[in-house]
SEPAZA-728652 format. One line per field, with one value per residue: residue number from 0; x, y, z of N, C-alpha, C in turn. Coordinates in steps of 0.1 Angstrom, whole numbers, padded with zeros to 4 digits. Each point is the difference from the previous one (the first is absolute). Layout:
BEGIN
i = c(NUM, ...)
n_px = c(X, ...)
n_py = c(Y, ...)
n_pz = c(Z, ...)
ca_px = c(X, ...)
ca_py = c(Y, ...)
ca_pz = c(Z, ...)
c_px = c(X, ...)
c_py = c(Y, ...)
c_pz = c(Z, ...)
***
This chain:
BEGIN
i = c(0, 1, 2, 3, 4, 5, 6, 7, 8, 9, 10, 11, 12, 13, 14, 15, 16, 17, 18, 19, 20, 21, 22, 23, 24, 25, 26, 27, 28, 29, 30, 31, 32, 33, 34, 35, 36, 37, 38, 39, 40, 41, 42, 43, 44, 45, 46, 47, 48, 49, 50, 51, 52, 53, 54, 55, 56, 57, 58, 59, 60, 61, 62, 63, 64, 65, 66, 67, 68, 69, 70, 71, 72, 73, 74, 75, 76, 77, 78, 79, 80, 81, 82, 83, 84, 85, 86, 87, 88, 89, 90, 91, 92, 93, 94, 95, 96, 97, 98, 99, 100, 101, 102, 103, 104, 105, 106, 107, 108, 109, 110, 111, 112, 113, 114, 115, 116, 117, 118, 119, 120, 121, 122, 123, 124, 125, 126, 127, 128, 129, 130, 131, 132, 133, 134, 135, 136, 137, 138, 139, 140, 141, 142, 143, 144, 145, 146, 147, 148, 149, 150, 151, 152, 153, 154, 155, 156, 157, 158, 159, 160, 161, 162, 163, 164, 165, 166, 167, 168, 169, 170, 171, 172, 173, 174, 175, 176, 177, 178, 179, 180, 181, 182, 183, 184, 185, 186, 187, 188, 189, 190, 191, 192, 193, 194, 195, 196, 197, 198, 199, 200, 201, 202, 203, 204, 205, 206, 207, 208, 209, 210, 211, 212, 213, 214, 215, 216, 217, 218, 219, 220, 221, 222, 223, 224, 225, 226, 227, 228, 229, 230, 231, 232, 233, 234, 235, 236, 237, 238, 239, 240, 241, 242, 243, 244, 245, 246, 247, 248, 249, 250, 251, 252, 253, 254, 255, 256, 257, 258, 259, 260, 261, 262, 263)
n_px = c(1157, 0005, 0011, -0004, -0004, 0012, 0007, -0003, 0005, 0009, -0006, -0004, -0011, -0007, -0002, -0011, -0009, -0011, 0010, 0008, -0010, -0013, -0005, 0003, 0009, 0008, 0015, -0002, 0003, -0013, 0006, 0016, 0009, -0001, 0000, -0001, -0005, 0014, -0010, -0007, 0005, 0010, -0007, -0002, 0011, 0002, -0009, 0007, 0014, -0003, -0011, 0016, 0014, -0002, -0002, 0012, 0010, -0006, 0002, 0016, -0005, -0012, 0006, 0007, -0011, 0009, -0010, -0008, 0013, 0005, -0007, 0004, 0010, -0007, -0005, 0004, -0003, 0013, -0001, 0009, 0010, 0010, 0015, 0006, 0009, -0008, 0004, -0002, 0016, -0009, 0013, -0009, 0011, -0014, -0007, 0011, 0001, -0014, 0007, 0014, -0004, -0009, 0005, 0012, -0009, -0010, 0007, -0002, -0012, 0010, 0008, -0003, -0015, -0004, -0008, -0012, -0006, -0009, -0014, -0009, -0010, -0010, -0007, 0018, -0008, 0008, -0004, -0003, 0018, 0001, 0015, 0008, 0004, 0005, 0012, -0012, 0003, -0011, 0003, -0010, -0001, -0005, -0002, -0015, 0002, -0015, 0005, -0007, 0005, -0009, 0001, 0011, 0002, 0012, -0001, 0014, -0006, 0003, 0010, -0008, 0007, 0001, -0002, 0012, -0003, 0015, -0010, 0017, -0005, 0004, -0004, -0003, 0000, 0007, 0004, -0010, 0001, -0007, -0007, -0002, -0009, -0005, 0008, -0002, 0010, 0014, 0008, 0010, 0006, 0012, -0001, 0007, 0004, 0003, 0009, -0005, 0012, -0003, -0005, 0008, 0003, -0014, -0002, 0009, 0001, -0001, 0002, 0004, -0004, 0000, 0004, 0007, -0005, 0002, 0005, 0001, -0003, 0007, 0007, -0004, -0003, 0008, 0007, -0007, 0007, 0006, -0013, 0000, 0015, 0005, -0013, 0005, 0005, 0004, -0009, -0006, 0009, -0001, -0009, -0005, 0005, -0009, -0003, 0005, 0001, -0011, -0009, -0002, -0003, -0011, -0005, 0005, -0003, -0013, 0004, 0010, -0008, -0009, 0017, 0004, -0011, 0000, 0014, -0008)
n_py = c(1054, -0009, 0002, 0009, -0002, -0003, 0007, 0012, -0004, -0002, 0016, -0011, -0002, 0016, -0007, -0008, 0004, -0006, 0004, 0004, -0006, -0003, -0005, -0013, 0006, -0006, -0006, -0001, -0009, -0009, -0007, -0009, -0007, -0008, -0005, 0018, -0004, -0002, 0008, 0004, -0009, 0007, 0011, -0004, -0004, 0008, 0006, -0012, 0000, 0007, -0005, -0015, 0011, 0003, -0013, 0001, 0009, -0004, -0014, 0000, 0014, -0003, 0018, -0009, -0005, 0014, 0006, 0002, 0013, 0000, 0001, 0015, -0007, -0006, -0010, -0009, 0006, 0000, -0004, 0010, -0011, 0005, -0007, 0013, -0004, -0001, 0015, -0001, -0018, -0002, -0006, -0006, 0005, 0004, 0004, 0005, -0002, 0009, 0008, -0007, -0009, 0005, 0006, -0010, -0002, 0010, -0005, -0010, 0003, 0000, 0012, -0009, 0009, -0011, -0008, -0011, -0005, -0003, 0006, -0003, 0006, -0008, 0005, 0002, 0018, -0003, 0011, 0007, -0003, 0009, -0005, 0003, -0006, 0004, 0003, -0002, -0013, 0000, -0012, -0006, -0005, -0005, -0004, 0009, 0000, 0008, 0007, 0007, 0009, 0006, -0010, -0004, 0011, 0004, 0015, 0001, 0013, -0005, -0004, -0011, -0006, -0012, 0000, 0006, -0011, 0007, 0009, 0011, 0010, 0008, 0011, 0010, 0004, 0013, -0006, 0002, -0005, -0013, -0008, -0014, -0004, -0003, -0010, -0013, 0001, 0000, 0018, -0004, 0008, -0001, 0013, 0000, 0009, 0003, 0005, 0008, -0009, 0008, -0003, -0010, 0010, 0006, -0016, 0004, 0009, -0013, -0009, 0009, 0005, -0011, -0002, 0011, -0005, -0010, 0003, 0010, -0012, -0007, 0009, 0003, -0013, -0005, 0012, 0004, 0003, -0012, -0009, 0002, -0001, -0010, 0007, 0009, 0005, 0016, 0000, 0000, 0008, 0010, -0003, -0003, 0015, -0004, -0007, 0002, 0009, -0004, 0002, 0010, 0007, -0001, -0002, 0007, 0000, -0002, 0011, 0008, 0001, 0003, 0009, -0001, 0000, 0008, -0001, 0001)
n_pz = c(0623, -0008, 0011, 0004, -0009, -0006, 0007, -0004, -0010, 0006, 0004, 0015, -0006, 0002, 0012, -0003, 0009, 0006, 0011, -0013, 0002, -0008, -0013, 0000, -0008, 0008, -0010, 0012, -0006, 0001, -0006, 0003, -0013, 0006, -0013, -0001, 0010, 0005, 0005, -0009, -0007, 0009, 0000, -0014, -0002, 0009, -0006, 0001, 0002, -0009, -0007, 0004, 0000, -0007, -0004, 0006, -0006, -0015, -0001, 0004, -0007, 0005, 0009, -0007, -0008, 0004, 0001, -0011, 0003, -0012, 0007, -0011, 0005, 0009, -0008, 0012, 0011, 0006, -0009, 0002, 0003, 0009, -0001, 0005, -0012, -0012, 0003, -0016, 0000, 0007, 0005, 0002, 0008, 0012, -0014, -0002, 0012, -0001, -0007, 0004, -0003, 0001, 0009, 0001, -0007, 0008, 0011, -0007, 0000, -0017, 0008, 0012, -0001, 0001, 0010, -0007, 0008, -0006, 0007, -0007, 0011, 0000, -0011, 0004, -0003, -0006, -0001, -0013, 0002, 0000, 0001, 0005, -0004, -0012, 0012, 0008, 0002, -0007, 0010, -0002, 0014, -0011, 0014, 0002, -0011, 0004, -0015, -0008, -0007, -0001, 0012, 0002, 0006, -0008, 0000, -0005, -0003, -0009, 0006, 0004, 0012, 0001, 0013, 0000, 0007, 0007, -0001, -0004, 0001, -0008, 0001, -0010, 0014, -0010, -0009, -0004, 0012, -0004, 0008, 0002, 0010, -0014, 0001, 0007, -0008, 0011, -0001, 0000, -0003, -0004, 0009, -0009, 0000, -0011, 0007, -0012, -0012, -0011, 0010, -0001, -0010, 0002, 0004, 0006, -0013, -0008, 0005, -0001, -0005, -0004, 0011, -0004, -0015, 0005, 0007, -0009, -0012, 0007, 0006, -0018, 0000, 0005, -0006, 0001, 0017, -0004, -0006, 0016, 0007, -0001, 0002, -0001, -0013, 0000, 0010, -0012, -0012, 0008, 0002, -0014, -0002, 0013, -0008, -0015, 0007, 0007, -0010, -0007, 0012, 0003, -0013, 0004, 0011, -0004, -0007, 0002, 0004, -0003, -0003, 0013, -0002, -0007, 0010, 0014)
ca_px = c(-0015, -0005, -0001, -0009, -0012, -0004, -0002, -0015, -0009, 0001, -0005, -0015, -0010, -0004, -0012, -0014, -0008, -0011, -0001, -0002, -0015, 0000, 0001, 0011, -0003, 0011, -0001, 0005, -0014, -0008, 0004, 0010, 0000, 0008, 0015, 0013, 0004, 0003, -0002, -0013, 0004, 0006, -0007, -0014, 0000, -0004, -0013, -0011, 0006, -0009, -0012, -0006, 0007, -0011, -0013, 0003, 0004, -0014, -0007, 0004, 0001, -0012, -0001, 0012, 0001, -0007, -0006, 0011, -0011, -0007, -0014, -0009, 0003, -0006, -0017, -0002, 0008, 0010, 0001, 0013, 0006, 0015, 0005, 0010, 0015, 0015, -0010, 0008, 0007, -0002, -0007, -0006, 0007, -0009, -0001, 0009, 0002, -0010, 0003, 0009, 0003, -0007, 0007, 0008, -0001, -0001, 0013, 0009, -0003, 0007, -0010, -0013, -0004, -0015, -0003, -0012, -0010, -0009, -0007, -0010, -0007, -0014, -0011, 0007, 0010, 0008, -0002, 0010, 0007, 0019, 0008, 0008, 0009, 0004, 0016, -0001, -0007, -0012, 0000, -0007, 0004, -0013, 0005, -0012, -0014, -0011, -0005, 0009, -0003, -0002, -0010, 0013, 0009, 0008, -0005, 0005, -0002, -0015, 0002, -0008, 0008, -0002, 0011, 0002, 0010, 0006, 0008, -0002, -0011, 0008, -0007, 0004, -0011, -0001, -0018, -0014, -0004, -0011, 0000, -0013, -0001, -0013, -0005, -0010, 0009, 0011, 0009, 0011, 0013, 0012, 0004, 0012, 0005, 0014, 0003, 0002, 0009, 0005, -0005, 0007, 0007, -0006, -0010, 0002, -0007, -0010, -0001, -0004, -0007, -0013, 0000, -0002, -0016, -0009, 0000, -0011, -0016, -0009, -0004, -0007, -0012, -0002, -0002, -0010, 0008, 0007, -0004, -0007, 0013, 0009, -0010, 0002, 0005, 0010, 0002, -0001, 0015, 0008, -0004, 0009, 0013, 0007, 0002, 0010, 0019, 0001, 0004, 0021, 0006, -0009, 0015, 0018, 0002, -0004, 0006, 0014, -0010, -0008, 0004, 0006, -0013, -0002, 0014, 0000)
ca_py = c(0002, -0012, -0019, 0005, 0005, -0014, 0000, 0003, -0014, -0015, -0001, 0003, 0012, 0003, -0005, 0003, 0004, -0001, 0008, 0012, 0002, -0002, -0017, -0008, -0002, -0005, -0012, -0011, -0014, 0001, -0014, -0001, -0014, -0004, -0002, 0006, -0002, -0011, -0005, -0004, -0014, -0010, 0007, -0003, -0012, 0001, -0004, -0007, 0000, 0011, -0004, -0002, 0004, 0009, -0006, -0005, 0016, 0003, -0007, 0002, 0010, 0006, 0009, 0001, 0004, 0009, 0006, 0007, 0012, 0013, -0006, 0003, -0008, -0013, -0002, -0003, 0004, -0011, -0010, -0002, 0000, -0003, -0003, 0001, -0002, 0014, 0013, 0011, 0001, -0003, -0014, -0007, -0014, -0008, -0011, -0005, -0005, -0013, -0006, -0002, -0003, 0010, 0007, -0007, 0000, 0010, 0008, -0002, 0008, 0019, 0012, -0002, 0013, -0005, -0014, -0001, -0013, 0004, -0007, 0006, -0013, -0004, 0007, 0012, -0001, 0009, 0011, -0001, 0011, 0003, -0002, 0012, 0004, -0010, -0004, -0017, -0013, -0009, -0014, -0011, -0018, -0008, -0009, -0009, 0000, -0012, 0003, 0004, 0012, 0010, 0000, 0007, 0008, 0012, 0006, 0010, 0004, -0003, -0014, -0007, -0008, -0010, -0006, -0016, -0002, -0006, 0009, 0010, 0009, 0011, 0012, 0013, 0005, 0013, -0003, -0003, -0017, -0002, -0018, -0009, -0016, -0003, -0012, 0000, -0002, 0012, -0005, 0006, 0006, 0008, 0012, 0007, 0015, -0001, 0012, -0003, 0002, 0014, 0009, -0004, 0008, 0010, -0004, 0005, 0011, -0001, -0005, 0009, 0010, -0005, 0000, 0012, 0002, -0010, 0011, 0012, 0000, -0009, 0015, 0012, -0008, -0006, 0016, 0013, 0010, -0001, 0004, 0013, 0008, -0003, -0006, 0004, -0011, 0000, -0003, -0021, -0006, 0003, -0011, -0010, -0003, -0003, -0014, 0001, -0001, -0006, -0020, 0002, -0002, -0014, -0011, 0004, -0005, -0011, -0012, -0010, -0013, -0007, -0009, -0010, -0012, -0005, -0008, -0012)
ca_pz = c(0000, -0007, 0010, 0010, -0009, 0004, 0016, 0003, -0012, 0005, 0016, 0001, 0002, 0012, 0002, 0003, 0006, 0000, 0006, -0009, -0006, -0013, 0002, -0003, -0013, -0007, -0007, 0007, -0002, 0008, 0005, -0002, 0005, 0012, -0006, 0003, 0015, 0002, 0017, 0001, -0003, 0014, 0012, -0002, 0006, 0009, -0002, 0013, 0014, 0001, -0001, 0012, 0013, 0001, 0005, 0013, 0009, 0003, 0009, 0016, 0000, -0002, -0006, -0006, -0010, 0001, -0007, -0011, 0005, -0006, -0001, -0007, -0011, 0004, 0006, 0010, 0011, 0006, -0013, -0008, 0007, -0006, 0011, -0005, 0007, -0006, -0008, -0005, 0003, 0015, 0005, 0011, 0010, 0007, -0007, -0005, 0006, -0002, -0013, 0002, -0013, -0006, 0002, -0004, -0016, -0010, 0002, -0013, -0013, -0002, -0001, 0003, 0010, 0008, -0001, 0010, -0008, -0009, 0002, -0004, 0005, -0007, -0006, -0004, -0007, 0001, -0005, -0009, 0005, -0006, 0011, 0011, -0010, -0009, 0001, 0001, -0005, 0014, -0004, 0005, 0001, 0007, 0008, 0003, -0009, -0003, -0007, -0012, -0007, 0008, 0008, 0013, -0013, 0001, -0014, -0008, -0014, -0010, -0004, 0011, 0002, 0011, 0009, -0002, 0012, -0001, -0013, 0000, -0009, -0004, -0008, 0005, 0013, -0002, -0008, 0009, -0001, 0011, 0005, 0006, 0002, 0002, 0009, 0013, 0011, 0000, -0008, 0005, -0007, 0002, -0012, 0001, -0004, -0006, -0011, -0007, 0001, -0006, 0009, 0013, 0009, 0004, 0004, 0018, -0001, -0003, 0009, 0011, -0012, 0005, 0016, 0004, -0006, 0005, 0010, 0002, -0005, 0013, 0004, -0006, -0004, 0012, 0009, -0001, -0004, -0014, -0014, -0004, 0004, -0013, -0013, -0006, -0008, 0004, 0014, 0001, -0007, 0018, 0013, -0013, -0002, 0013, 0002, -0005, 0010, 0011, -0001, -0005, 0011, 0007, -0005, 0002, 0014, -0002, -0014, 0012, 0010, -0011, -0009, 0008, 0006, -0014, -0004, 0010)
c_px = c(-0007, 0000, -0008, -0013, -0006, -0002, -0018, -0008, -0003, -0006, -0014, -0009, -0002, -0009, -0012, 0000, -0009, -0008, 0001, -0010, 0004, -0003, 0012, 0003, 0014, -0003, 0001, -0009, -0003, 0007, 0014, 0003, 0010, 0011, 0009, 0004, 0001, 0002, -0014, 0001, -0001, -0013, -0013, 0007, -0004, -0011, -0013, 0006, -0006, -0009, -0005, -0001, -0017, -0014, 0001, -0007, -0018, -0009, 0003, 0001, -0014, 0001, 0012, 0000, -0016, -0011, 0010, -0004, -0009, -0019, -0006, 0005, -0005, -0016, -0004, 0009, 0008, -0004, 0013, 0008, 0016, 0008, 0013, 0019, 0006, -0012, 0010, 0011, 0005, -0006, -0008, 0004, -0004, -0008, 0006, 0004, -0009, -0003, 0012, 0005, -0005, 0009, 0010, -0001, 0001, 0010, 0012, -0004, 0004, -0015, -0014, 0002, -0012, -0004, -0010, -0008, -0015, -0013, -0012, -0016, -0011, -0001, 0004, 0010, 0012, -0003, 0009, 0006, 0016, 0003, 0008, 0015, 0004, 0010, -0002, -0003, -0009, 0001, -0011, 0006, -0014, 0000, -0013, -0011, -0009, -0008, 0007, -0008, -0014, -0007, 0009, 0010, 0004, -0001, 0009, 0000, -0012, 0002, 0000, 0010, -0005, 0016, 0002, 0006, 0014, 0008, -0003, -0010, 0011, -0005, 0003, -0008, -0005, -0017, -0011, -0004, -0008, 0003, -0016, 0004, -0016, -0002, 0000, 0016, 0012, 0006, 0014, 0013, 0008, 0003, 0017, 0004, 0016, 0003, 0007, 0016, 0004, -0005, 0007, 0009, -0002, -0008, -0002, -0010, -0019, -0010, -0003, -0008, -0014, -0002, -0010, -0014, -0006, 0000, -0003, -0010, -0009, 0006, -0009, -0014, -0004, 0001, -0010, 0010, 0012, -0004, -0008, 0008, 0004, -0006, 0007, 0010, 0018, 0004, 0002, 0009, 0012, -0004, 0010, 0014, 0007, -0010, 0007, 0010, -0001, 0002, 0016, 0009, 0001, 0009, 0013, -0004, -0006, 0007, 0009, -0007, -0003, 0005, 0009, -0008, 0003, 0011, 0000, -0005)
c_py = c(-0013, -0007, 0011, -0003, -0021, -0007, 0003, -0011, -0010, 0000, -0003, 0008, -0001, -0011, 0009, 0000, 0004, 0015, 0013, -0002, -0004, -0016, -0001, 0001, -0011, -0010, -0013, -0014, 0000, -0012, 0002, -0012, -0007, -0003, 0002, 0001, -0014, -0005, -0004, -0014, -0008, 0005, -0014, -0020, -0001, 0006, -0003, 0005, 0018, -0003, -0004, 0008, 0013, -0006, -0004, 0013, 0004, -0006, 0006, 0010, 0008, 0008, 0008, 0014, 0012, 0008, 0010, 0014, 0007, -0010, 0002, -0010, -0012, 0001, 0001, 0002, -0015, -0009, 0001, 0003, -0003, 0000, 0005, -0001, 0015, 0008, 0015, 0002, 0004, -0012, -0001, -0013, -0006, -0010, -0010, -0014, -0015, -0010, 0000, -0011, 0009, 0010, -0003, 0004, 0012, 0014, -0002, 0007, 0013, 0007, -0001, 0011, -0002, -0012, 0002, -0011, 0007, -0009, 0003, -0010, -0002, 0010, 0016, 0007, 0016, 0013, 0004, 0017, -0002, 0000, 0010, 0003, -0013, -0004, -0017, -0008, -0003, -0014, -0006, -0015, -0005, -0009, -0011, 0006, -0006, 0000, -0003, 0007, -0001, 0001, 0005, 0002, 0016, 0008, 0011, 0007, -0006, -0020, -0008, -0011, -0008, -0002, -0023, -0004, -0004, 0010, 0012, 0011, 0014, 0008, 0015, 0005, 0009, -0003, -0004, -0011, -0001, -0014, 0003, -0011, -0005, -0012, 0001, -0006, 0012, -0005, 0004, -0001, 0005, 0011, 0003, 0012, -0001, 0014, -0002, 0005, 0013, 0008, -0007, 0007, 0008, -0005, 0008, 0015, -0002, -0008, 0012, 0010, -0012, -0003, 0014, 0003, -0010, 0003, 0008, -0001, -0003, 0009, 0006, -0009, 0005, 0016, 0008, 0008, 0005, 0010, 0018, 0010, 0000, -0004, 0005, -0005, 0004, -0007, -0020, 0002, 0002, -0016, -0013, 0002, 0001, -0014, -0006, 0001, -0006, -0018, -0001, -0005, -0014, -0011, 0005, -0010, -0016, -0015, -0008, -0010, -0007, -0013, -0005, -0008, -0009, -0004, -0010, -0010)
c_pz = c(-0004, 0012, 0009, -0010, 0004, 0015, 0004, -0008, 0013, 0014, -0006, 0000, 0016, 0003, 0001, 0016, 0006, 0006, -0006, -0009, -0015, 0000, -0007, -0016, -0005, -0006, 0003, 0000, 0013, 0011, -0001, -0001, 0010, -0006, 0005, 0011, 0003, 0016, -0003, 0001, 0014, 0007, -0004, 0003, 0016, 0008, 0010, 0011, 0006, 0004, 0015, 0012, -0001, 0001, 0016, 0006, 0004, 0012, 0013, 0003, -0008, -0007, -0006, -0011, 0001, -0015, -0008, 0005, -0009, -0004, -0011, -0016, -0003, -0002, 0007, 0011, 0004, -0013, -0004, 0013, -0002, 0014, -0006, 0001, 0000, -0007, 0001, 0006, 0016, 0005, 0012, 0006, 0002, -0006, -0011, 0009, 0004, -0017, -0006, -0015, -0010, -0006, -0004, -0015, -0002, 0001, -0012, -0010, 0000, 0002, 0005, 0009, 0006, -0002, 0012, 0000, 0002, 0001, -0007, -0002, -0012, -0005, 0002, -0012, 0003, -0009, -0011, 0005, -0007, 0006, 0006, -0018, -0011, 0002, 0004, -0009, 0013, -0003, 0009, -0006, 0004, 0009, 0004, -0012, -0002, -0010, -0013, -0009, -0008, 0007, 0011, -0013, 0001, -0016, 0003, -0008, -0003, 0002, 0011, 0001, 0016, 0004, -0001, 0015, -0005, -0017, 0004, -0009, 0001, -0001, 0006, 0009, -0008, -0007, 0010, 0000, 0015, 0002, 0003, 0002, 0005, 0006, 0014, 0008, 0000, -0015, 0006, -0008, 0007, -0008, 0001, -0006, -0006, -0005, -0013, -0003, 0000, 0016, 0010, 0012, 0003, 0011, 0014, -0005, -0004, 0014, 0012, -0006, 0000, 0009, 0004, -0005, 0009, 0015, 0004, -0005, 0018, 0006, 0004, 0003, 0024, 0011, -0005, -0004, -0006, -0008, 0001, 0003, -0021, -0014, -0015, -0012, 0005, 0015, 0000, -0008, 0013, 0004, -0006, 0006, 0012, 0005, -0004, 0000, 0012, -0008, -0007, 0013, 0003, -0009, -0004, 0015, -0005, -0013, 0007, 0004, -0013, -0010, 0010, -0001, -0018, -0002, 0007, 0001)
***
């Protein structure tokens, strides 16, 4: 009874959630220090070779870097924009391919479940919102800052932080946090997604379970008749728990791939 008693001690808590309603109450700092990650180190010596392959990608490729979908998050319509590798542990080949050093780096990093670059234009800001669950680390790499705090700048919680080029930024998604960039020029970052260790091994269940809320939220946002067949609260926990076995599916077929890409 004692090594089973200590067995339940040493599991993770449940993750949070975003999708079972309520705000965020955990103990998690707002920030993480890079310390304890020891890829942060090599990812941020190389740096520019990001900086560049993405100031190219941008020039030779106009409309690379698509509008963020959910609109009601943004000021300003198309102001926040992103080009993405990897989301919620599904890679994107096709651009992986046009960011190839890029790429190169961030396939070394344990436990990365998403990676994107990050555009956010003049005199926009990002809306303050919680993130999809607390099993991540959110990392911003400042790559083109034209600012500094608090004129372009990121607010966790209650505590205001500037992007540095060239350094990583830590913090818990789960808490409410917003950005701006009040100057008159872009800013552009690299976002990366890390699952966190104690949740490593669950990442194939979590990773689909928010697939499935972010899915059906643009569903439910984009059918009429979604929302007026399945309005209901029992009929939307049904709808949940068959996107939810559909993205369960979706990476059993897709991971094989995924982490071939991430050994090759």
């Amino acid at each position: 009874m004692k090594v089973r008693e200590k067995e339940v001690a040493l599991r993770p808590k449940k993750p949070w959630f975003s999708h079972d309603g309520g705000s965020f109450e955990g103990a998690e700092p707002f920030y993480f220090e890079t310390s304890g990650f020891p890829w942060v180190a090599r990812i941020e010596q190389h740096w520019e070779t990001i900086r560049d392959e993405l100031v190219g990608l941008a020039n030779e490729h106009n409309d690379s870097l698509q509008p963020y979908a959910n609109t009601s998050m943004i000021s300003r319509p198309k102001s926040w924009k992103t080009f993405g590798l990897m989301f919620w542990s599904i890679v994107t080949r096709k651009n992986c391919i046009k960011a190839p050093k890029t790429w190169a780096l961030l396939k070394t990093i344990p436990n990365i479940t998403a990676a994107s670059f990050n555009l956010l234009e003049p005199g926009a800001t990002i809306k303050p919102h919680n993130g999809d669950t607390n099993a991540i680390i959110r990392c911003h790499l400042g790559l083109v800052v034209p600012g500094t705090a608090p004129q372009c700048a990121f607010r966790v919680g209650s505590e205001i932080r500037g992007w540095e080029e060239g350094k990583f930024l830590m913090f818990c998604d789960a808490h409410e946090h917003t950005a701006w960039n009040n100057t008159n020029q872009l800013r552009y970052i690299l976002v990366v997604d890390v699952m966190r260790p104690e949740y490593a091994a669950r990442s194939r269940a979590i990773s689909a379970r928010v697939l499935a809320s972010i899915n059906m939220q643009i569903c439910y946002q984009n059918f009429e008749w979604l929302r007026r067949l399945f309005g209901s609260e029992r009929a939307r926990r049904m709808v949940f728990a068959l996107f939810r076995l559909f993205h369960n599916i979706q990476l059993l077929v897709w991971l094989p791939a995924s982490n071939k890409l991430l050994r090759s």
